[in-house]
N, C-alpha and C positions, 0 to 999 in steps of 0.2 A: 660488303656494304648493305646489299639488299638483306639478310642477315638480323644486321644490327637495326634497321629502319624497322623489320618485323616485332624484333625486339622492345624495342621503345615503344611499338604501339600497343605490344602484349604487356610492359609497364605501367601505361597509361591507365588500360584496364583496369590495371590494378589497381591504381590512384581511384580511378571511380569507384570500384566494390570496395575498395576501405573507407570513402566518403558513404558508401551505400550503410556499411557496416556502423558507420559513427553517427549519424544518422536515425539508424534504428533503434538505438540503446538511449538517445536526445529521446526521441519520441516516445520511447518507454517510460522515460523518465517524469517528464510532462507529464501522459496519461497517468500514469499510476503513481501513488504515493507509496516510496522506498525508505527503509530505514538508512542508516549513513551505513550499516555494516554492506546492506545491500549491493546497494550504491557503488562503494569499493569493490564489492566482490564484481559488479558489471564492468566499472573497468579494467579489473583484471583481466576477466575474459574477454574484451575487446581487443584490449593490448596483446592477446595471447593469441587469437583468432588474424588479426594482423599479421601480426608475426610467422605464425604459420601460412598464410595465404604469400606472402613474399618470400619467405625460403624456398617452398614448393615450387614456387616462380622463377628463382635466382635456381637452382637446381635445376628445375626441368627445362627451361629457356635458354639458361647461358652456360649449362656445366658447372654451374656454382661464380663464374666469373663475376667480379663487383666492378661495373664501370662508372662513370659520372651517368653516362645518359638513360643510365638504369633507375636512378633518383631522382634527376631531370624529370622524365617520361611520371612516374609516381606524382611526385610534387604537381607538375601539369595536371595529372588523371586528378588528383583530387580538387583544385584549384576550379578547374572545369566543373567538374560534378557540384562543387559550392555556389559555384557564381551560376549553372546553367540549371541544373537539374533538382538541389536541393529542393529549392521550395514546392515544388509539385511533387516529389517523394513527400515530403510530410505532411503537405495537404492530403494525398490521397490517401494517404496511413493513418493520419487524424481519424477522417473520416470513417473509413473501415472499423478503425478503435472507434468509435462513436455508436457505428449501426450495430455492432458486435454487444456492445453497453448496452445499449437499446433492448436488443433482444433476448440477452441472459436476462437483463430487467424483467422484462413481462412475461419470460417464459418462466424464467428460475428462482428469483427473490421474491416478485410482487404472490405469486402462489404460495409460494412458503410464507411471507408475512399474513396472507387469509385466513393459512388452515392456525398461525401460531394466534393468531388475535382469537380466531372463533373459537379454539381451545382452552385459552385462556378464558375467553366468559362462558362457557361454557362446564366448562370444572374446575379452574384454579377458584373464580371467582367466588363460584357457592361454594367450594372447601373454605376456601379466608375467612368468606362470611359464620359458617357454621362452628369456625375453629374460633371467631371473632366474639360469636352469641357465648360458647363455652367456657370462654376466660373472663365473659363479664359475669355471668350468675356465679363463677368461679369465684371470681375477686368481690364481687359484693356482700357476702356475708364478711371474708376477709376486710372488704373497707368499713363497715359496720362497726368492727372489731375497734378496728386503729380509731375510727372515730371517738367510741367508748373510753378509749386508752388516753386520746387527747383531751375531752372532756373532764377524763379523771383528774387527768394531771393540771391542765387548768385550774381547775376547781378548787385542786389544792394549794396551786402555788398563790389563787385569791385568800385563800384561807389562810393561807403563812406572812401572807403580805398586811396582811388584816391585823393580827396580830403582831408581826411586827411596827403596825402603828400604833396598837395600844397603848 
């Protein structure tokens, strides 16, 4: 009897760290934007992470034995960790994820957007510019051209028109 009482409360656990586990993959989720392939693939591994966390427990606990108050004890553990515990797990996880964002921000991003900006005007800018200057003195004798060409053809389709009112 004493046994089975140690048992159900080594279940219970269990129920909390799969609520802990289901939990963290929410919180994931929320913070970060996943694609759907993602996504699936996380609850695979939740479901798989589960699962192994409960064998190992059915196994090393009971000799493998399935009782009712084996799922009982689970069901409870997680029940409890929902109603007691969740919400302060994902506040204090939010948050972590927050100051975490914070700081790859102004250590890791905001630097590399400085050196890509100063870069950018710094030489993409007068290259554009200079590639910019090359295609116009480029193209203007060519527009020159086509001008001449439209001119011409004008000129004479007044001239045909001309004569066809003769």
């Amino acid at each position: 009897m004493q046994n089975q009482v140690y048992t159900f409360f080594i279940f219970i656990l269990n129920g909390l760290l799969i609520g802990i586990l289901f939990d963290t993959f929410r919180i994931l989720r929320k913070s970060f934007k996943f694609s759907n392939i993602i996504t699936n693939l996380q609850d695979i591994i939740f479901w798989i992470l589960s699962g192994l966390i409960l064998i190992y427990s059915i196994f090393e606990f009971t000799d493998g034995e399935l009782r009712l108050y084996i799922f009982l004890g689970i069901l409870l553990g997680f029940i409890a960790y929902l109603l007691i515990f969740s919400k302060i797990y994902i506040k204090v996880c939010v948050d972590i994820i927050l100051v975490i964002k914070k700081i790859l921000y102004y250590t890791l991003i905001l630097p590399i957007e400085f050196i890509l900006k100063t870069f950018k005007k710094l030489i993409f800018n007068p290259i554009k510019n200079i590639i910019m200057i090359f295609f116009r003195k480029m193209s203007n004798p060519i527009n020159k051209s086509i001008k001449k060409v439209k001119k011409c053809i004008v000129s004479n389709k007044n001239s045909q028109e001309k004569k066809d009112f003769a």
